[in-house]
N, C-alpha and C positions, 0 to 999 in steps of 0.2 A: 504494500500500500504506500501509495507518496504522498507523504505531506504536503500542505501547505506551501509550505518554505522553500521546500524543497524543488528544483527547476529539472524537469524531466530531460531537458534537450541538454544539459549542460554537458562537456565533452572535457576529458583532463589535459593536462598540457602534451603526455604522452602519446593521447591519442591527435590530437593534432599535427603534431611533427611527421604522425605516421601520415595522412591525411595529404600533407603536403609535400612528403617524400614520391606521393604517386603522381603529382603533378607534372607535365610533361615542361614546360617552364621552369627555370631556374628563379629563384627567391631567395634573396639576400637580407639583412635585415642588419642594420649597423646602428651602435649609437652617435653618441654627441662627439665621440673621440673618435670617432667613421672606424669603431674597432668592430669588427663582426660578430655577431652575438648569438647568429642562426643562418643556416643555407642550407636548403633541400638535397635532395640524391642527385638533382641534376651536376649541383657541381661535379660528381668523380666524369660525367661525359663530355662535359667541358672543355673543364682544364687537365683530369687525372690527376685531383686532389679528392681526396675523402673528407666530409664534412667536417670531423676531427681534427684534420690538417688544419684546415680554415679558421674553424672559429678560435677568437682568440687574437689572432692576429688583425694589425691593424690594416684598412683598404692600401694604403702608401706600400709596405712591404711588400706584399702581394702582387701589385704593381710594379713595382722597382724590378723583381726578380722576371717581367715581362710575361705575366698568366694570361696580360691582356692588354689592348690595346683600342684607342684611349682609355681614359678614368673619365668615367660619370661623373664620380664622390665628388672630385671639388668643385664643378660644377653645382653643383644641385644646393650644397654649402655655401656657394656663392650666392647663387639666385634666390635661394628659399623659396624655390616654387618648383613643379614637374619637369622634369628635364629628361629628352627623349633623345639616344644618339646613338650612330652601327658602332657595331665593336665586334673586333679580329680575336679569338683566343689565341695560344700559342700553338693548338693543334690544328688550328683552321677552319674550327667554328666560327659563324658568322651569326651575329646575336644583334637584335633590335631591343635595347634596353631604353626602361622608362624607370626614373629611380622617383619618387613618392617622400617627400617630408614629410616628418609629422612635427607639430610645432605646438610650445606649453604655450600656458598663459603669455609668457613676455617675448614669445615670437620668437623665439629659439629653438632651433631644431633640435628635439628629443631623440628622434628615431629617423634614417633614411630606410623606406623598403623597396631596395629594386626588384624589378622584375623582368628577364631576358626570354624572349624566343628565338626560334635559330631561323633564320632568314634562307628562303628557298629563290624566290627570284631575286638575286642578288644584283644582274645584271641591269635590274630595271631601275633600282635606286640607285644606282653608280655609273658613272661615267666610265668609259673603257682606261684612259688614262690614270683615274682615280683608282680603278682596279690593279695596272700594274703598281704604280707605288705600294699599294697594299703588301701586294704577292711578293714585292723586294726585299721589303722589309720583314717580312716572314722570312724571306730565304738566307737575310742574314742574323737571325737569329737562333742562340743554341740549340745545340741538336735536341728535341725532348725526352725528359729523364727525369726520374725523380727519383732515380736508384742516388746512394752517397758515392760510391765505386765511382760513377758515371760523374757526377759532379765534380768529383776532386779530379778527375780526368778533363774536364774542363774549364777548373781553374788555372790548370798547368797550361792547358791549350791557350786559356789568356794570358799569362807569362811569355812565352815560348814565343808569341804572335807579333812579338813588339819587337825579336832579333833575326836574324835571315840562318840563322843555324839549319845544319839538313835535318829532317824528319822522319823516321821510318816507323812506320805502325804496322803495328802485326793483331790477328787475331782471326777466328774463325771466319769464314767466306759466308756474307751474305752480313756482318755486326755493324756494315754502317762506316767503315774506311774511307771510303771516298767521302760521303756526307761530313763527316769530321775532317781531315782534307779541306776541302771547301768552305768549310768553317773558318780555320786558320788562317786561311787567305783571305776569307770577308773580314776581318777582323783585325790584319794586318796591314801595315803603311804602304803593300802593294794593292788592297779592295779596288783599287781605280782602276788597275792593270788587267793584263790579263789571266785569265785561269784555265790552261788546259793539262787535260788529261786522254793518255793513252793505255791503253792493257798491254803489257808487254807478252804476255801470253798468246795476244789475239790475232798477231802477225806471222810470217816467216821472219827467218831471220834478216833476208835481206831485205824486203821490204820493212822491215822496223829500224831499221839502219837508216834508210831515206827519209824515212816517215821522222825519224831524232835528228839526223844533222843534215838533213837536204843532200842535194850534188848540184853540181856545176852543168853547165849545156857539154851536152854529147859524153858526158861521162858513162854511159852502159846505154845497151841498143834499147830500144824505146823512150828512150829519156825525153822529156819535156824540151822542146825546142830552148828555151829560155832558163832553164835550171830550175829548181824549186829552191825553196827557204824549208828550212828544217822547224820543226813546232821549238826547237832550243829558241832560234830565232825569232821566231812570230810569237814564244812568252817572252823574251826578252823584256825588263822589268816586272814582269810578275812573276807567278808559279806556274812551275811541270810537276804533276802527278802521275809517279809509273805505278802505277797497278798491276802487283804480280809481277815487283823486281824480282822473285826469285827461277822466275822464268826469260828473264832474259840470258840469251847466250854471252855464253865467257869472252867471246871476242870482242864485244859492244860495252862490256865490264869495263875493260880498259880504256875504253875512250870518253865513257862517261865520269868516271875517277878523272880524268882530264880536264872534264867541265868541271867537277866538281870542286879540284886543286886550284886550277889556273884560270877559270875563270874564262877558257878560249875551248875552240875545237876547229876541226878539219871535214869541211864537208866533202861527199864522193864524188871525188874527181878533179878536190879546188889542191892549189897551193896554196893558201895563203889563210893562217888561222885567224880565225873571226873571235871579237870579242862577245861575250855574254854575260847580261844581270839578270840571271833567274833564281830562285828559288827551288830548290827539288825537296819534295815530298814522295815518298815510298811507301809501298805496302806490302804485305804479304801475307797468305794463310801458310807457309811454309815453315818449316824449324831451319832459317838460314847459320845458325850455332850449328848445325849438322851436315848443311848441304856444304860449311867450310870445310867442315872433317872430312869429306870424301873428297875434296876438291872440285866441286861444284857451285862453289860461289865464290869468288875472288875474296882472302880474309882482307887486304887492304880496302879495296869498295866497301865490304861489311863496316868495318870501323869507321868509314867515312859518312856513310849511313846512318849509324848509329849512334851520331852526338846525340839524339836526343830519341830516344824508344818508349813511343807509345803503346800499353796493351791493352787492346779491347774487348772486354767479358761477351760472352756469348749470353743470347735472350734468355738463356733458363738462368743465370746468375744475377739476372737484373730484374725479376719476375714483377718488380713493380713497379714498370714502365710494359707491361704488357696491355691493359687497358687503355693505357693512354695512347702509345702508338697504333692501336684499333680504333678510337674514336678519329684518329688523324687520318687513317689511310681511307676512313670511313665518309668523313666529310670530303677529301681528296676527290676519291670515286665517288660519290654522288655528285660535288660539282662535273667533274669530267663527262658523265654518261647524263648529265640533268634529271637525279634520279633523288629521289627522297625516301631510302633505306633507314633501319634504323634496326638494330641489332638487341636480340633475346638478352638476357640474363643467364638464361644457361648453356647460350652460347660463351660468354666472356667466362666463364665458372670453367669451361670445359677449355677455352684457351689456355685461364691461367695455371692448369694441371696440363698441360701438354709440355716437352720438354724442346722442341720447335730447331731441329738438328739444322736446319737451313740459315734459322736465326732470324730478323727482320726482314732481311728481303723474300722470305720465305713468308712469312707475315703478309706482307704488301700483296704480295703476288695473289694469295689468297684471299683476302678482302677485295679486291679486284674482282675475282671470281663472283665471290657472293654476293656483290652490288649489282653484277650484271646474271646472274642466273636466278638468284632468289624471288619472292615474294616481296610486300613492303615492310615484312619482318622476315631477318633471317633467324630462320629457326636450328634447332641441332639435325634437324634430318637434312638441312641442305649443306652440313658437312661434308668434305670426303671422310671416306673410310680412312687413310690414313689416317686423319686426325682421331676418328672414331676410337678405334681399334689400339689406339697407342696412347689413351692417356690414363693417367697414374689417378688411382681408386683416390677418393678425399684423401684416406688416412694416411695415405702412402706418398705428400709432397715430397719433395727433394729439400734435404735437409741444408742449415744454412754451413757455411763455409766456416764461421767462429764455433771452434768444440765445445764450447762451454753455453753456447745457444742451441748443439746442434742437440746436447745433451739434454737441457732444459725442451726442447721440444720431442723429445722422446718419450721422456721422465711423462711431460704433459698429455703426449697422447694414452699412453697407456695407463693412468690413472682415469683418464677420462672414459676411454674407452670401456675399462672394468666396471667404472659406475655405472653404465647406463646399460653395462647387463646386468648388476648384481644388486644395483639399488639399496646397499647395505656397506655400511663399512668394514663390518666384522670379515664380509665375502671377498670384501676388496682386499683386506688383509692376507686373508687366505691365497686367492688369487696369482697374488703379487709377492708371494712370500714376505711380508714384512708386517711388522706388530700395526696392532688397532691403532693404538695412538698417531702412530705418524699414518697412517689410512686418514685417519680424521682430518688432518691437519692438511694433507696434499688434496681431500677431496674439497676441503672448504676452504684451498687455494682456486683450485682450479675447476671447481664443476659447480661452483651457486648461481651458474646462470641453469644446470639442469634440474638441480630439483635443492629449494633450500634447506628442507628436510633432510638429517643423515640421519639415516638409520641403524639401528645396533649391528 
């Protein structure tokens, strides 16, 4: 029976959050210090922050670290009134935000509550122009990450960017080499220059020979009337990116150690060595420490290469940057194909247990897929089977890399795991081989979100 008093509709704060979590709009909710104090589930699709991460922090921070692009906040702080304007996330969400005062007695903003939707005709509010600036400044901004690994990997890469040192990055095929590459040169005193790159893998020999330092007229039968310029040449003040230096042959080893030293080289067929300001950046998925031992990789080149050795973790060691590069490759492909996709929950659930042996490009390649084959949700049946068939049961994540978390997350599942079939401490004891007492104590560590009740 309800009282009087009592307001049948009223709904707790709990259940509100949940309420607004199902919104398909993003909601932000800041105070007088524009610190955020609430944001729905939209954010993780966002930006690839979990509402966690957010709140707490103030809009300026947030901003600074480049989540977004412009800021509403001082806006709307300025004006004290409605303020409506597009905003670029760092994944390539396009958001139509309207941010909402709320204002006390003395006309002081209490509360800003934004509210963003993702913008599907983009091209009709923007001027083509206004679009590339957009897409530039996307492309010179950090790779997305929110791994710490990947971070401290590109605070180095901001150190590193401000001297002309050579650069070799190594790491599995497919982690993102090149994109980081390109990074360092947007970022560096040559961004105005140029930026090319070749796969040294991708040629023959002799044609990657022509393709790095050009030849001279009539230097080998089919030659260019006129002679070509070598890419050494045409980057000249900017960067060269060889991709799969451990695939270049040992004869072209030595002439690029030439550029490397002296700053000159000899195109096919010239007499006369030609000066060069470029940059070389290197990559490799190969153990070049091994291909010296067999005499497969020149060791002086190696060491010339390797003033400064970048290594790049593969997608299963960076697992929380797996969502966020799905929502990016996600908005990516829907603008490309003008397609308005928008991806399950237990598709991302079933990514972030997949171990992704290809790594990001492996990723891309696949969100690709599913914008263009899918429904307007993609669901887990429009998986492949590989993905299917090879991802790791919940219980069974990939443990973290520090033993004493890997351990703590071991410790946690199997206590966890023993409660929710034994629903008793005593069992759990039993179980587990270990006394009641500390059973109590790891369960009402670790299991009072399953049942607050311990039982004997």
């Amino acid at each position: 029976m309800i009282s009087e008093t009592q307001n049948p509709f009223e709904i707790t704060v709990e259940t509100l959050k949940k309420i607004l979590d199902y919104s398909s709009d993003e909601i932000f909710v800041l105070d007088s210090e524009q610190r955020v104090i609430y944001v729905n589930g939209a954010c993780e699709r966002h930006y690839g922050l979990k509402p966690e991460d957010v709140v707490g922090k103030k809009n300026s921070e947030l901003y600074e670290k480049g989540y977004w692009k412009p800021s509403i906040v001082p806006l709307v702080f300025k004006e004290k009134k409605t303020v409506t304007i597009k905003m670029t996330t760092y994944l390539g969400a396009e958001l139509l935000t309207t941010a909402v005062p709320i204002l006390n007695e003395k006309n002081d903003i209490e509360f800003v509550v934004t509210t963003s939707q993702e913008l599907q005709n983009y091209k009709s509010i923007q001027t083509e122009k206004e679009e590339k600036l957009s897409f530039d400044s996307l492309n010179s901004a950090a790779p997305i990450t929110n791994c710490e690994k990947m971070k401290n990997i590109l605070k180095v890469c901001e150190k590193i960017a401000k001297v002309d040192s050579t650069i070799l990055i190594q790491g599995e095929s497919g982690t993102g080499k090149g994109v980081l590459a390109h990074y360092i040169h947007n970022i560096s005193k040559r961004s105005g220059k140029t930026f090319l790159k070749i796969n040294c893998a991708a040629l023959p020999e002799d044609l990657l020979e022509s393709e790095l330092f050009g030849y001279t007229e009539g230097s080998f039968t089919g030659a260019s009337k006129n002679g070509k310029k070598g890419l050494l040449e045409v980057a000249d003040q900017g960067t060269l990116f060889l991709d799969e230096i451990g695939e270049m042959p040992l004869s072209l080893q030595a002439k690029l150690l030439q550029v490397i030293q002296e700053k000159q080289f000899l195109a096919i067929g010239g007499h006369k060595m030609k000066k060069v300001d470029v940059r070389i950046i290197a990559a490799t998925n190969r153990d070049l420490v091994e291909m010296v031992r067999k005499y497969q990789f020149r060791e002086d080149l190696f060491y010339r290469l390797n003033i400064i050795d970048i290594h790049l973790p593969p997608l299963r060691e960076r697992r929380e940057d797996i969502i966020p590069l799905t929502y990016n490759f996600l908005y990516k492909f829907n603008k490309t194909y003008e397609m308005n996709k928008i991806i399950s929950q237990q598709c991302l659930d079933l990514f972030y247990r997949y171990s992704w042996p290809g790594n990001i490009r492996q990723l891309e390649n696949l969100m690709e897929r599913l914008v263009v084959t899918s429904d307007s949700i993609i669901q887990k049946n429009d998986l492949p089977d590989l993905i299917l068939n090879n991802v790791k049961p919940e219980t069974q994540h990939l443990l973290p890399a520090n033993l004493d978390d890997a351990i703590e997350h071991v410790k946690k599942a199997l206590v966890m795991e023993s409660f929710k079939k034994h629903k008793s401490s005593r069992k759990v004891a039993k179980d587990l081989n270990i006394s009641q007492t500390r059973a109590v104590k790891l369960i009402s560590q670790y299991c009072d979100s399953l049942n607050e009740d311990i039982g004997d």
